[in-house]
C-alpha positions as CSV (number, residue, x, y, z in Angstrom):
1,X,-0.7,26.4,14.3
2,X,-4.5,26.3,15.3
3,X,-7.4,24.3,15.3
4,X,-8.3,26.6,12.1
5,X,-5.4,25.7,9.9
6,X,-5.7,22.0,11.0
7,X,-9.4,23.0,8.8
8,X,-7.3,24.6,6.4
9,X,-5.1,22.0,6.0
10,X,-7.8,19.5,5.2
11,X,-9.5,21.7,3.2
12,X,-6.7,22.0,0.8
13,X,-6.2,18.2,0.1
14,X,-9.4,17.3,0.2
15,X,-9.7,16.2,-3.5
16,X,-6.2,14.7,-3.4
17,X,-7.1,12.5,-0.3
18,X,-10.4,11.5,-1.8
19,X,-8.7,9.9,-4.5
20,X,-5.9,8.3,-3.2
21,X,-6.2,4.4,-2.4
22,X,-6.6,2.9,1.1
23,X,-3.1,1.0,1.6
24,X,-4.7,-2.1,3.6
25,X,-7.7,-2.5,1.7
26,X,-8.5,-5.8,3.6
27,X,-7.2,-4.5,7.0
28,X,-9.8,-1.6,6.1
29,X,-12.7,-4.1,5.2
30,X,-12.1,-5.9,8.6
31,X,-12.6,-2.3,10.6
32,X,-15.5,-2.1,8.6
33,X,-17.0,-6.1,9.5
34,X,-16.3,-5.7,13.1
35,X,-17.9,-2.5,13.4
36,X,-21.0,-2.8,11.6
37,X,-21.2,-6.2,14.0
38,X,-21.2,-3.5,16.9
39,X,-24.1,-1.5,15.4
40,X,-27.7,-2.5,15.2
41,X,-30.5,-1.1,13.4
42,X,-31.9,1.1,16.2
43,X,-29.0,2.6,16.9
44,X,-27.5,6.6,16.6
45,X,-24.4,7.3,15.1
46,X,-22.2,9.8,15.3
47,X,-19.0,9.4,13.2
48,X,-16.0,12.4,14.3
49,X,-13.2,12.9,11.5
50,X,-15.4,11.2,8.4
51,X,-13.4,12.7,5.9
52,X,-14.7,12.2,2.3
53,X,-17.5,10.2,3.9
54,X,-16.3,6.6,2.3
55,X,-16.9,4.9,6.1
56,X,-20.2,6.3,6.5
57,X,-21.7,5.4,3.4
58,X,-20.6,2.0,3.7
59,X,-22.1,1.6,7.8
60,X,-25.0,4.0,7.3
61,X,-27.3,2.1,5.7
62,X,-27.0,-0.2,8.8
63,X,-29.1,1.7,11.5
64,X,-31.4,4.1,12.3
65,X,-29.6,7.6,12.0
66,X,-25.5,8.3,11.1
67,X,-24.2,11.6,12.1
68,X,-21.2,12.5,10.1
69,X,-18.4,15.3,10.9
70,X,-15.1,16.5,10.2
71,X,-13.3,19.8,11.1
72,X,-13.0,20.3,7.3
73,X,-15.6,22.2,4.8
74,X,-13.6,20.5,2.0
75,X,-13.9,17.6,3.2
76,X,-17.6,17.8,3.9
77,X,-18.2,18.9,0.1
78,X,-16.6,15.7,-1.0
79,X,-18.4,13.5,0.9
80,X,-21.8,15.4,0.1
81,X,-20.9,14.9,-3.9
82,X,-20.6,11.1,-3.2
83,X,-23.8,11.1,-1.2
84,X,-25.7,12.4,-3.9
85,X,-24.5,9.9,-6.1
86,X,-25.6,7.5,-3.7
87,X,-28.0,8.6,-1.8
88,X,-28.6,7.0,1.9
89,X,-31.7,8.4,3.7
90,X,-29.9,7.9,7.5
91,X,-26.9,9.7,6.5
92,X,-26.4,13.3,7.2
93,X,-22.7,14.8,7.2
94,X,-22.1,18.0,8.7
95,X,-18.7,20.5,9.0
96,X,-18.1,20.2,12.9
97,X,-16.1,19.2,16.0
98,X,-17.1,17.0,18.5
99,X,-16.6,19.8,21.0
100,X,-19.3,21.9,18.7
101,X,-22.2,19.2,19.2
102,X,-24.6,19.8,22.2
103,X,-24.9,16.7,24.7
104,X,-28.3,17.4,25.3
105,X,-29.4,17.3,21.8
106,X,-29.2,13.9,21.0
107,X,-27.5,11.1,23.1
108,X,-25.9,8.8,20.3
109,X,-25.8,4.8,20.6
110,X,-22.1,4.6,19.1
111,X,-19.4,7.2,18.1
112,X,-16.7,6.2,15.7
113,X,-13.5,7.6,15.4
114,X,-11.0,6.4,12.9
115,X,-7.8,7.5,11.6
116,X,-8.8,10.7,14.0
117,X,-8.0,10.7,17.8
118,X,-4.5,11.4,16.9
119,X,-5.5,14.6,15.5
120,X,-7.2,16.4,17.9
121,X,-5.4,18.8,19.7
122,X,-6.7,18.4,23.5
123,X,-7.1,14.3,23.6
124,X,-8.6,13.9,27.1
125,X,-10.9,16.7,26.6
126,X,-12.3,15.8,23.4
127,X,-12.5,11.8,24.7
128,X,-14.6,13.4,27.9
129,X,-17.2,15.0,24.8
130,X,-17.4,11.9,23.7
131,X,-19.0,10.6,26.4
132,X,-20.9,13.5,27.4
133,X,-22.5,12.6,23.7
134,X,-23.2,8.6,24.2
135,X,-26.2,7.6,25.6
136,X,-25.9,4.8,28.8
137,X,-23.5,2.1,27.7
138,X,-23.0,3.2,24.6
139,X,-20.1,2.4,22.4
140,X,-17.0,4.2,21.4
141,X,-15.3,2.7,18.6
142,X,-12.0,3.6,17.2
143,X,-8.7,3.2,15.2
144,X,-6.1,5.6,15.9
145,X,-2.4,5.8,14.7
146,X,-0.1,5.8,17.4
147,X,2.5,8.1,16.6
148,X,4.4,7.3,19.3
149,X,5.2,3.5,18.3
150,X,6.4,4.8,14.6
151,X,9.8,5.4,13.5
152,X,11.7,8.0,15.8
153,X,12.9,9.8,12.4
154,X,9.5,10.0,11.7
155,X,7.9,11.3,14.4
156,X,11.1,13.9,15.9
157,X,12.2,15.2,12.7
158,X,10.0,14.5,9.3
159,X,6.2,15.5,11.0
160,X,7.6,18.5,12.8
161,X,9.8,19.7,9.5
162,X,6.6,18.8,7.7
163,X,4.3,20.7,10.0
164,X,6.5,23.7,10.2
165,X,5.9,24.2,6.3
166,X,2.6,23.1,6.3
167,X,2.5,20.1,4.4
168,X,1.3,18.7,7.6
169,X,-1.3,18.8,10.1
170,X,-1.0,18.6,13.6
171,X,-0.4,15.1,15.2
172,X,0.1,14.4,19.0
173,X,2.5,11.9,20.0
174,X,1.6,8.7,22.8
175,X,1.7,5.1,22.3
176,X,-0.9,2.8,22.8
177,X,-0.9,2.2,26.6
178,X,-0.9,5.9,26.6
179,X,-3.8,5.8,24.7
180,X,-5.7,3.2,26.9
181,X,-5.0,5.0,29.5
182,X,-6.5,8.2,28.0
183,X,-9.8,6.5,27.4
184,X,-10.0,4.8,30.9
185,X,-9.9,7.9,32.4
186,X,-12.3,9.8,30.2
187,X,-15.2,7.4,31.8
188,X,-14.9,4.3,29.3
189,X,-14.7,0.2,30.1
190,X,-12.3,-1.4,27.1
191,X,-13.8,-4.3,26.0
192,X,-11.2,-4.8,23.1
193,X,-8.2,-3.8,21.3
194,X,-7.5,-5.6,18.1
195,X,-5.1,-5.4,14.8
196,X,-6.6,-5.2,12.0
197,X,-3.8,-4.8,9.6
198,X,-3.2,-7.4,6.9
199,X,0.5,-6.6,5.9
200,X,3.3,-5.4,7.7
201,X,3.5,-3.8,11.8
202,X,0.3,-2.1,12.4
203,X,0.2,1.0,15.3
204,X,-3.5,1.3,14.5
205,X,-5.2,-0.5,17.5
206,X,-9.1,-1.0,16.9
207,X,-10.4,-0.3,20.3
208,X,-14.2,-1.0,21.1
209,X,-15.0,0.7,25.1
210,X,-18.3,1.3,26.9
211,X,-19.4,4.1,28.4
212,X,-19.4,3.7,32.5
């Protein structure tokens, strides 16, 4: 398993995830409030993991310029179909990796992560990108599923049966604290870590931290 067929992976359900429903449609509508309360009209965005593009093209519209990526071309397609549908003149989405943008080439205001950190397959070094990519002070936002905190079943035997056969992609394993601690020592300040869920136990903290 690779960062490649993580790509393929994505690539494959990418019209199946696009239309499947959001299961907390109000926890999700929250995220969205308290973000776009974070953002300003000046500001640069760059969202990682965008999927179909349904967050960008509800936040774009917001601010200056929105940057967004995922690992997966299918994905990208998606969200480019919806874009011209509805077009946003801010928004660009583009098939790439945090690790694949340049620091130098534009220092972003916020960077968003949702539904993504989990994901990524070397956590402290893509958090340290992060932050190479934010401009002074600036923002990152995110809302990551902490594998750790789910049921043990889940995470010891179903993921890892379902990865082996590749109805899965990869998904590291830490808890919250863990987490925390992860940003902290990439070079972040928490300012807040909130629950956003509407129904049931949530192991989706919302975390807002500033760039030291």
């Amino acid at each position: 398993m690779s960062t490649a067929s993580d790509a393929r992976f994505w690539d494959r359900t990418s019209r199946k995830y696009a239309a499947g429903a959001v299961a907390d449609q109000a926890g999700y509508e929250r995220t969205l409030e308290r973000t776009r309360a974070l953002l300003g009209p000046s500001h640069r965005v760059l969202e990682l993991g965008c999927g179909t593009g349904t967050t960008a093209l509800r936040l774009a519209g917001d601010v200056q310029a929105y940057l967004a990526t995922d690992i997966s071309a299918g994905m990208i397609a998606v969200a480019n179909e919806k874009h011209a549908a509805r077009p946003i003149a801010a928004l660009v989405f583009r098939t790439a990796t945090a690790e694949a943008l340049t620091p130098e080439a534009a220092e972003f205001n916020a960077v968003l992560g949702f539904n993504y950190l989990h994901l990524v397959r070397d956590l402290p070094g893509t958090l340290r990108r992060i932050h190479a990519l934010l401009a002074a002070e600036g923002l990152f936002i995110s809302k990551t599923p902490c594998v750790g905190e789910m049921n043990p079943l889940i995470r010891l035997a179903l993921l890892p049966a379902m990865r082996a056969i590749g109805k899965a992609p990869y998904a590291g394993v830490f808890r919250a604290a863990d987490l925390g601690q992860h940003i902290r020592a990439a070079g972040f300040d928490i300012l807040a870590t909130e629950s956003h869920a509407t129904k049931g136990d949530d192991s989706r903290p919302y975390i807002v931290a500033r760039k030291r």
